[in-house]
C-alpha positions in Angstrom: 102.7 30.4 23.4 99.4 30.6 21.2 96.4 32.7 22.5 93.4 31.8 23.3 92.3 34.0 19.9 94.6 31.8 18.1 93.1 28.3 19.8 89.3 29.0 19.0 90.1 30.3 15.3 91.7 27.0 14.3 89.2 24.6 16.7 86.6 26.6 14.1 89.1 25.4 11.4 88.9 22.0 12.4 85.3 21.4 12.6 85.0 23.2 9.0 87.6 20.8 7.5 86.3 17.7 9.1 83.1 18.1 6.9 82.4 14.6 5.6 81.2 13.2 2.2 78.5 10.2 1.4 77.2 8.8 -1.4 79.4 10.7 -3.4 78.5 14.7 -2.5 78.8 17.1 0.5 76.0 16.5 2.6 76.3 19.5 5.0 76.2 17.7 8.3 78.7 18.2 11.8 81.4 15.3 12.5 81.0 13.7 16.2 81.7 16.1 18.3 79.3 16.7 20.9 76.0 15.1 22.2 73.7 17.1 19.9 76.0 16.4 17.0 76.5 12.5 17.4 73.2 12.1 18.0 72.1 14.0 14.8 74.7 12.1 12.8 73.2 9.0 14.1 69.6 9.9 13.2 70.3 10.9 9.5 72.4 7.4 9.1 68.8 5.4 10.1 66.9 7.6 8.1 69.1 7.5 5.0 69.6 11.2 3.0 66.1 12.9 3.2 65.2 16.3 3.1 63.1 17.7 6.3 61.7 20.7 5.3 64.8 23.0 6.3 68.3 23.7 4.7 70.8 21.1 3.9 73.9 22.8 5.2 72.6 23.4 8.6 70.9 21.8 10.7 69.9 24.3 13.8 67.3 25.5 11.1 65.4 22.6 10.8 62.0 22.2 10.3 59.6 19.1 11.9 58.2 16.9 9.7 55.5 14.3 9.6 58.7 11.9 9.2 60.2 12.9 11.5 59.5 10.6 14.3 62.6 9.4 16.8 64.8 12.7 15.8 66.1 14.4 19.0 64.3 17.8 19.9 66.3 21.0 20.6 64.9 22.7 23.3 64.7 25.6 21.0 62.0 23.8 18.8 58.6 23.6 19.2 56.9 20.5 19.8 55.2 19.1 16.7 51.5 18.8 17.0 50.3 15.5 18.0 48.9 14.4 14.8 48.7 11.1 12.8 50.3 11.3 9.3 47.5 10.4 7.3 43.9 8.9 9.3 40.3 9.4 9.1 39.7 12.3 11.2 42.6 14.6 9.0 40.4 12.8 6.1 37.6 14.3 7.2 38.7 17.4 8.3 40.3 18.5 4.7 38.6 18.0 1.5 40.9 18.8 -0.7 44.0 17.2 -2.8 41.4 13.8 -2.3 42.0 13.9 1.6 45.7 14.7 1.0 47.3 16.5 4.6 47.9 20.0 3.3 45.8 19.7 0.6 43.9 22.8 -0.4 40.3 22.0 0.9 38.3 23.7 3.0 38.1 22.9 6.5 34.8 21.7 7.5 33.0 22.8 10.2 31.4 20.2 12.7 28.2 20.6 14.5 27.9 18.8 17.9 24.4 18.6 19.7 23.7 20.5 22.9 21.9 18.5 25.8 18.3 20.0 24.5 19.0 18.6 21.4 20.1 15.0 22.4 16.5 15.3 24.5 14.8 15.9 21.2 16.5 13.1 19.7 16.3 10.8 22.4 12.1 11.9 22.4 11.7 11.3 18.6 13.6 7.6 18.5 11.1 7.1 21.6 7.8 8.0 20.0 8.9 6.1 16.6 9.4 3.0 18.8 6.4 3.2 20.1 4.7 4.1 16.9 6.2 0.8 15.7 5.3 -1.1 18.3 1.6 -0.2 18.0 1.7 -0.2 14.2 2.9 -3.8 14.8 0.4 -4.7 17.7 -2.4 -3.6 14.9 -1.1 -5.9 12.4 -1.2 -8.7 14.1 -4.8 -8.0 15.5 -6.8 -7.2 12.4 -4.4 -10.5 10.7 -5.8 -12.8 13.8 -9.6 -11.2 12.5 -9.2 -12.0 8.9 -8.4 -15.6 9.9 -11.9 -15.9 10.7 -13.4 -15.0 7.3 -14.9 -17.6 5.7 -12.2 -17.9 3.0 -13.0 -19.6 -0.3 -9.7 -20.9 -2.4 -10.3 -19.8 -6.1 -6.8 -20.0 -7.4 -7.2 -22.5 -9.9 -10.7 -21.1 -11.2 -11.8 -20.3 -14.3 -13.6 -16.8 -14.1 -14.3 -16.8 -17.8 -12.5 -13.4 -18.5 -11.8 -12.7 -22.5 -8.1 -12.1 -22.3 -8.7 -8.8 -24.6 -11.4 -7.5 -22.3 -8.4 -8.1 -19.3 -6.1 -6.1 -21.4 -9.1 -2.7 -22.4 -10.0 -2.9 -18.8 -6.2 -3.0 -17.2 -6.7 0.4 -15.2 -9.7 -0.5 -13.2 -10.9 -3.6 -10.7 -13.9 -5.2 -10.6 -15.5 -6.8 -7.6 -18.7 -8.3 -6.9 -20.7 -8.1 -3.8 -23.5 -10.9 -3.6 -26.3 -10.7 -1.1 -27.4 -13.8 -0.5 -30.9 -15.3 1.1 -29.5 -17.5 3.6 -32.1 -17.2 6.5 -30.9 -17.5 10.2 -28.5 -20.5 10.6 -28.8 -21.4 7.2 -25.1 -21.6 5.1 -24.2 -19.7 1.7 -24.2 -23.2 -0.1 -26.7 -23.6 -2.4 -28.2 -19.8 -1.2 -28.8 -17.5 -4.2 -28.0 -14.2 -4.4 -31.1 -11.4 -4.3 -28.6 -8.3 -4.6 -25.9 -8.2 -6.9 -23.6 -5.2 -7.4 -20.2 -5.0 -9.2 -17.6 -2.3 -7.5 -16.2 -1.0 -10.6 -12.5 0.9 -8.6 -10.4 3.3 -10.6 -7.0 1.7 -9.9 -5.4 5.5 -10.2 -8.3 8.0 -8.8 -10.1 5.4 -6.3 -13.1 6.4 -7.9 -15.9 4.1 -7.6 -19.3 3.6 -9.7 -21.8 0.7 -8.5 -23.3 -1.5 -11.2 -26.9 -3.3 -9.2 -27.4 -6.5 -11.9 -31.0 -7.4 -11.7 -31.4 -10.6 -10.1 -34.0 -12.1 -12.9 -31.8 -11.0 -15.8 -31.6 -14.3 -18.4 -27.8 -15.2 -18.9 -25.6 -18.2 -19.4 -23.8 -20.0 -17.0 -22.9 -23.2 -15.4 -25.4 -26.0 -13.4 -24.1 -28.2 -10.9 -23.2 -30.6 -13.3 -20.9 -28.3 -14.9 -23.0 -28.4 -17.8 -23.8 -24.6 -19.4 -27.6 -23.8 -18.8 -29.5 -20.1 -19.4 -31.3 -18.9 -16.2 -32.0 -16.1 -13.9 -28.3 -14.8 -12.4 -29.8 -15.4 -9.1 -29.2 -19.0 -9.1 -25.4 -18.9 -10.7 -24.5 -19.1 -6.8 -26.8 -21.8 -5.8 -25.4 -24.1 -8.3 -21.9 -22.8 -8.3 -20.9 -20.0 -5.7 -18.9 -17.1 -6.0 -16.6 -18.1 -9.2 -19.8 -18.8 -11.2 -21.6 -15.9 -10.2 -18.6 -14.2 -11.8 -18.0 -16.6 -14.6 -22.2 -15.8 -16.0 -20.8 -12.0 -15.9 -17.8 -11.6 -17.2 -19.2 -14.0 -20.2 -21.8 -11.4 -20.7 -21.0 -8.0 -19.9 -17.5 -8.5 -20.9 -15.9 -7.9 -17.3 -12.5 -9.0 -15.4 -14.3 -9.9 -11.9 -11.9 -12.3 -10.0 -13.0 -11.2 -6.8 -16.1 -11.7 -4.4 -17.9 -10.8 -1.3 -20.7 -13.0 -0.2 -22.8 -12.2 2.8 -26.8 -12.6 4.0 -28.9 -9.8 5.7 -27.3 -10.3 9.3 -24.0 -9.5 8.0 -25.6 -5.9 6.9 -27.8 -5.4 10.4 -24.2 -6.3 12.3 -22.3 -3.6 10.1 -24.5 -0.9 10.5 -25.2 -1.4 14.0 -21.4 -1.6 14.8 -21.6 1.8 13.7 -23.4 3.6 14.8 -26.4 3.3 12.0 -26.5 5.2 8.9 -28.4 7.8 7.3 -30.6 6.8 4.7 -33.7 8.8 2.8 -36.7 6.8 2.7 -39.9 7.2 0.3 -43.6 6.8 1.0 -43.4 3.7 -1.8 -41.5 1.9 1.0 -43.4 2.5 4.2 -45.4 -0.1 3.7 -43.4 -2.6 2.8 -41.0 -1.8 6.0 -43.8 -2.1 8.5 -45.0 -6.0 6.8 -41.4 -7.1 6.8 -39.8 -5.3 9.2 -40.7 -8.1 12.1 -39.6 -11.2 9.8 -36.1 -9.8 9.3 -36.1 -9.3 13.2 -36.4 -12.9 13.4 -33.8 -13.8 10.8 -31.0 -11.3 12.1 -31.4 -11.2 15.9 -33.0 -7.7 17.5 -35.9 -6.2 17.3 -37.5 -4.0 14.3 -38.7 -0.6 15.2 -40.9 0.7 12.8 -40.2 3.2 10.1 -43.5 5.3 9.9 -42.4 8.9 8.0 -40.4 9.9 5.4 -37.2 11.7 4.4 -33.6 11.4 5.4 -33.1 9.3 8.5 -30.8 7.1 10.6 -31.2 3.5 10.3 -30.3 1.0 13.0 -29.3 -3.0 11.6 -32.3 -3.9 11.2 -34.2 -1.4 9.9 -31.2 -1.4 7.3 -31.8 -5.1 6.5 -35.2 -4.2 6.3 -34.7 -1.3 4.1 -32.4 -3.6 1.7 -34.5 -6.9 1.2 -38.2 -5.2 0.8 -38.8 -4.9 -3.2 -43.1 -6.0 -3.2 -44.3 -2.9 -3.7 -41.6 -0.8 -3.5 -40.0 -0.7 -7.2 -39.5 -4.4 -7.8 -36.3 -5.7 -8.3 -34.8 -1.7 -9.3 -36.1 -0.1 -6.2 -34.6 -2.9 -4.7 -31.0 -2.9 -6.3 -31.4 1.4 -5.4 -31.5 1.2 -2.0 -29.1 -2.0 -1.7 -26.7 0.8 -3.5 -27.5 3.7 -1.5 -27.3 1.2 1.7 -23.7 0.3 0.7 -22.9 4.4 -0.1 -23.8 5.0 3.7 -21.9 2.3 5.0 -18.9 3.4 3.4 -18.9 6.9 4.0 -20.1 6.2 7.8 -16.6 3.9 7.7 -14.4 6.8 6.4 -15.5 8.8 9.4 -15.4 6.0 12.2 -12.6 6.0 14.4 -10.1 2.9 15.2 -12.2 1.9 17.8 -15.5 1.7 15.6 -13.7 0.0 12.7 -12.1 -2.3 15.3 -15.8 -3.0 16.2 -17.4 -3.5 12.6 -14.7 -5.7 11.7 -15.0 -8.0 14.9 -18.6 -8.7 14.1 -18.8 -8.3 10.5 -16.0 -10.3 9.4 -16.9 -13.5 10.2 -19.7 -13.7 8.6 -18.1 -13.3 5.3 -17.3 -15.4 2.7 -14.6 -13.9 0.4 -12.0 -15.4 -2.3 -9.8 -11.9 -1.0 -6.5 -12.7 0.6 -5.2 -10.9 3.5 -3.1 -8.5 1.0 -6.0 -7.7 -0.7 -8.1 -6.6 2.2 -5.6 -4.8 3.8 -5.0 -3.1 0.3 -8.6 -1.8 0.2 -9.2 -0.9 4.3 -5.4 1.6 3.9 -7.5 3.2 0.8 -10.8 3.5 1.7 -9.8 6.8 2.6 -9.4 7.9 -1.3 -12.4 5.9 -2.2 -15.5 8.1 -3.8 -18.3 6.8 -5.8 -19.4 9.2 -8.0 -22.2 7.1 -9.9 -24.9 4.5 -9.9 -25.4 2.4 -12.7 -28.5 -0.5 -13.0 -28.5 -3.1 -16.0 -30.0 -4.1 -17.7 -30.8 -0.4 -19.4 -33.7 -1.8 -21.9 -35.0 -5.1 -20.9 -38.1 -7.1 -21.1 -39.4 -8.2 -17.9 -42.5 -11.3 -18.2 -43.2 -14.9 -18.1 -40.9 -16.8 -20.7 -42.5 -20.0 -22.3 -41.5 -22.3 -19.3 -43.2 -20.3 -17.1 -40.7 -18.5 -15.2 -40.7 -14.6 -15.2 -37.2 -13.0 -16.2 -35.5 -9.6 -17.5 -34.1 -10.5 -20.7 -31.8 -8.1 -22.6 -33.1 -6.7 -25.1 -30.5 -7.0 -26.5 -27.4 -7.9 -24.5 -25.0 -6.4 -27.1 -26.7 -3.1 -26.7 -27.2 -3.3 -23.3 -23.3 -4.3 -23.1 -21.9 -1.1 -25.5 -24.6 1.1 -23.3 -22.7 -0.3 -20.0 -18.9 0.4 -21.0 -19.8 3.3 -22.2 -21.6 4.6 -18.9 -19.1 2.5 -16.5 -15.9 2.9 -18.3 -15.9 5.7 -20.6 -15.6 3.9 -23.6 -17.3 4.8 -26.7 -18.5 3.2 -29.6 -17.5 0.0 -27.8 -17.4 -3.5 -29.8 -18.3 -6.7 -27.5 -16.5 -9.3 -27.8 -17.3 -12.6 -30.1 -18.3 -14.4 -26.8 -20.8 -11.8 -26.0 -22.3 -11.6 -29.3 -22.2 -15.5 -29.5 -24.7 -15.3 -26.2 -26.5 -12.4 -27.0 -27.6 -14.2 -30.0 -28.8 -16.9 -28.0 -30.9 -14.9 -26.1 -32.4 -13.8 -29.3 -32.9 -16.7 -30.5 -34.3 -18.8 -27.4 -36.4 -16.3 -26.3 -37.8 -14.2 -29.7 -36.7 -11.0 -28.1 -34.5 -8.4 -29.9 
């Protein structure tokens, strides 16, 4: 009779010698025999002859896997952590081994806002929508004012600009602000234009100097017939508006003006009166003159003139300022008169670059429509978001030497004397170039002049 000793030695025999072989070499593993053991043989026949991360020969010492899904548990091991093999948030928690899972990045830290901060948030998106919204709201408003301009289409025009004078003069922008005659309910047709004075706009600075053309200054330019004629500049916009106002100066004076503002004296007393008035200097040479047409520009704008009777810095309501503009009798002529159509334009833009919304809103509303302009929507929008870095450092008057009497037909004028001096003196003083050379067009007309007129 066998012992029990005896029994349980050669059971152990049995189960060493009933080690099986696949594929050709000892693979370490149990034969059916119990629960556990069947069930392990079955999962390592699905799986097929992998390694798990723990020893061949045994497996009570192995080690969980990410591949190890479907393989019973012992209650010995630990439960794997609940974990996808490879996905976006093990991506994002490991940067190293390009995402790899045990790879040897460094785990990132991750930052979750506290209610205070979700407020915060929550307020900022808040105020940036309504920012938006009223960002939006003043589009469309000052758009639904421009549409009132009177708007002039000049995109097939010839402005007569020398394409090597567009080339010299690439940094700055000329524009050219015409105040015309037009009386009370009169049009800007066939009006001519008593102030002229060219904005001369540093493209990269903003800076600004004002060049006043005298109104009787002798130059070429087109008559209603289309036919070239030489005549005061005054009357370049009764016979051919805006673009041939332009077109006699750029021949000239060797500009690139393309763009224009045309409007009549109650366009100014509307301005200034929208806000607020501005502050002007006025000189005894002109107290006079205020008082005697100080009631007829009254009539023409609408309002009433209250006179100007001392001297020194003061605040001018519309109508004084109309006043102020148009009077040149006694009062400097056509210079004085081009001065204080300068200084009048100074004060309305600086009073502007301290107005608030509201009193911009206000200008704009009365002032606009009584515009006429060849600037698109862009372009006025371009200059009202910059009139904040606009400064005008300096006034300029041409012609510098002139002669100013009654030509043979009988018609007083300032003629250049001569215009290709007076046009190397004006580069020079508006755009910093020295020893300038006019161009052949120039010369070509300020021979004329010379020779129609016996001036030099």
């Amino acid at each position: 009779m066998r012992s029990n000793k005896g029994n349980r030695n050669n059971n152990r025999n049995r189960r060493s010698s009933s080690r099986v072989s696949r594929g050709g070499r000892q693979q370490g593993e149990y034969s059916p025999g119990s629960d556990y053991e069947r069930d392990v043989e079955l999962y390592r026949q699905i799986v097929g002859d992998q390694k798990h991360g723990g020893s061949e020969t045994d497996p009570h010492h192995y080690a969980p896997s990410a591949g190890d899904a479907g393989r019973p548990r012992r209650k010995s091991e630990k439960r794997p952590p609940k974990r996808s093999t490879y996905d976006d948030r093990y991506v994002d928690q490991y940067a190293g081994d390009a995402g790899r899972p045990g790879g040897k990045g460094k785990k990132k830290k991750k930052y979750r806002l506290n209610k205070k901060g979700r407020r915060i948030k929550r307020t900022i998106c808040v105020i940036l929508a309504v920012l938006v919204a009223v960002s939006a709201c003043a589009v469309f408003y000052f758009n639904s004012l421009l549409t009132n301009l009177d708007k002039v289409d000049t995109s097939n025009a010839d402005f007569g600009i020398n394409s090597g004078v567009s080339t010299d003069l690439l940094k700055y922008k000329d524009v050219v602000i015409l105040g015309s005659d037009a009386r009370k309910n009169e049009g800007y047709d066939g009006s001519r234009t008593d102030a002229i004075v060219i904005m001369r706009i540093n493209r990269l600075t903003g800076e600004i100097r004002l060049i006043s053309v005298m109104r009787d200054s002798y130059l070429k330019m087109h008559y209603t017939d289309g036919s070239e004629i030489y005549s005061k500049v005054t009357h370049a916009h009764a016979y051919g508006g805006g673009v041939n106002t332009c077109w006699a100066l750029n021949q000239a004076l060797d500009l690139n003006i393309k763009q224009f503002l045309i409007f009549n004296w109650k366009a100014v007393a509307d301005t200034v009166d929208s806000l607020g008035g501005i502050e002007v200097t006025i000189h005894q040479n002109e107290l006079s003159d205020l008082a005697k047409y100080g009631n007829e520009t009254a009539r023409n704008v609408g309002g009433t003139y209250h006179p100007i009777t001392k001297t020194g810095k003061q605040t001018l309501d519309g109508v004084q300022a109309a006043t102020y503009c148009r009077i040149r009798k006694t009062s400097g002529g056509d210079t004085g008169r081009a001065r204080r159509y300068k200084a009048t334009l100074t004060a309305i833009i600086k009073k502007a670059k301290s107005s608030d919304i509201s009193t911009v809103q206000k200008t704009a509303e009365k002032a606009l429509p009584e515009i006429r302009t060849n600037l698109s929507k862009a372009a006025i929008w371009g200059y009202m978001l910059q009139i904040g870095r606009y400064d005008i450092t300096k006034n300029i008057s041409w012609p510098h030497k002139y002669y100013g009497g009654i030509a043979s037909d009988g018609v007083w004028y300032a003629i250049p004397r001569t215009l290709e001096s007076n046009v190397k003196w004006l580069h020079k003083k508006a755009f910093d170039q020295d020893n300038y050379q006019p161009s052949s067009t120039s010369l070509t007309e300020s021979n004329e002049i010379i020779n129609r007129m016996g001036i030099q």
